[in-house]
C-alpha positions as CSV (number, residue, x, y, z in Angstrom):
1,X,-9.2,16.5,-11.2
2,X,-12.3,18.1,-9.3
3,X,-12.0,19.0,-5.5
4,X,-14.1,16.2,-4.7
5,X,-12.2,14.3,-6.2
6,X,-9.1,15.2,-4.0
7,X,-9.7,14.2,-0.5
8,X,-11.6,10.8,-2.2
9,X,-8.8,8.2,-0.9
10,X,-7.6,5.8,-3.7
11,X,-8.9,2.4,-3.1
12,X,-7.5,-1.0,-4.1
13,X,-9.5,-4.5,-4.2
14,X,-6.1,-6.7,-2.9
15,X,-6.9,-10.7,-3.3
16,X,-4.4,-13.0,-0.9
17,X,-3.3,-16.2,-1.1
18,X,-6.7,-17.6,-0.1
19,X,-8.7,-16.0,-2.7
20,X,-10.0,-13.0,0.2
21,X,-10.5,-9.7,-1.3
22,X,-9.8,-7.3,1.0
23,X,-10.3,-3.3,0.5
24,X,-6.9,-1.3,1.0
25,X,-6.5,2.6,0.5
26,X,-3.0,4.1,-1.0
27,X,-0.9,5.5,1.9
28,X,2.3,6.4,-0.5
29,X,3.8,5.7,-3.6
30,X,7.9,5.7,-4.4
31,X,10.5,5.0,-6.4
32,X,13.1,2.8,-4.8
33,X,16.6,2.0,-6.4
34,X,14.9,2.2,-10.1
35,X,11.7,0.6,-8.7
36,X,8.1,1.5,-8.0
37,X,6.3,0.7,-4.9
38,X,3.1,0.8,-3.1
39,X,2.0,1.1,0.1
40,X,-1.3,0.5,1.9
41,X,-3.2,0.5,4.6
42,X,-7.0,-1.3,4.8
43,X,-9.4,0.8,4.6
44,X,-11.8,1.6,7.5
45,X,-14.8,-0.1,6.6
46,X,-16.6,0.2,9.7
47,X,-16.7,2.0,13.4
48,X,-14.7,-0.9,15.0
49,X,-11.6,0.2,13.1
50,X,-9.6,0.9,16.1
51,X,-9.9,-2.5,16.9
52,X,-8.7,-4.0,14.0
53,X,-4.7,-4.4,12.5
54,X,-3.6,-1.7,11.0
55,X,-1.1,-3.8,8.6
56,X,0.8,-2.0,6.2
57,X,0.6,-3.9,2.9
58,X,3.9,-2.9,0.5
59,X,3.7,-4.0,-2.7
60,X,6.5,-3.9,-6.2
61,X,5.0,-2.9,-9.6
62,X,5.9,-4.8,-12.2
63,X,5.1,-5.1,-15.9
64,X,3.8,-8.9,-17.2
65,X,2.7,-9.2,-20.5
66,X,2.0,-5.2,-20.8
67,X,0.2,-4.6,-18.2
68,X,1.7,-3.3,-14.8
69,X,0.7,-5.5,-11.9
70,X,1.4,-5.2,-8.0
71,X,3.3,-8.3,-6.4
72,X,4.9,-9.3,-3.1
73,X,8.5,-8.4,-2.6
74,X,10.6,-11.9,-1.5
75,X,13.6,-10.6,-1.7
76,X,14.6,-9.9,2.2
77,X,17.1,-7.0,2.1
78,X,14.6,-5.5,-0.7
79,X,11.8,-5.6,1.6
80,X,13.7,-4.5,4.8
81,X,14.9,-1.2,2.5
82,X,11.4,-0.5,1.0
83,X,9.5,-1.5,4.8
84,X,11.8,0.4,6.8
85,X,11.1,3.9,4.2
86,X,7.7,3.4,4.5
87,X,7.6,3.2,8.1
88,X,9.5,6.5,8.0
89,X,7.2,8.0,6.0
90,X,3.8,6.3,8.0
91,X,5.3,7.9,11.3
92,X,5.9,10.9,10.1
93,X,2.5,11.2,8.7
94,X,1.2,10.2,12.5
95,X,3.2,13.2,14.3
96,X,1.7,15.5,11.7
């Protein structure tokens, strides 16, 4: 990888519900009881970004039909373990 390269932020195109795409960039990545996840943040796409909600998107991998995909997590107690690590982690990162 080339030192440009490594302060570029990874960007995702998400797509909700709706059909809106939305631009998110990869805060973290970890492995959970066996499974991956994902979490973002949007990514600042203008100056009024302090404005804005600052939602963080977590999202499971998981394979379908050999391809790995990122999906909601609807399972309650898996999402309160995987929200509340993540949180950790995003505060953390803040008093840095």
């Amino acid at each position: 990888m080339s030192e440009m390269n490594e302060f570029t932020p990874d960007l995702f195109e998400l797509i909700d519900e709706e059909g809106n795409k939305k631009q998110f960039e990869l805060f973290d990545i970890a492995e959970i009881n066996g499974e991956q996840y994902f979490a973002m943040l949007p990514a600042i796409e203008d100056d009024n970004f302090l404005d804005s909600d600052c939602e963080l998107v977590i999202l499971k991998s998981v394979e379908e039909d050999d391809e790995e995909i990122l999906v909601s997590i609807d399972d309650e107690d898996e999402f309160e373990t995987v929200s509340s690590y993540f949180m950790e982690r995003l505060q953390d990162a803040f008093e840095e």
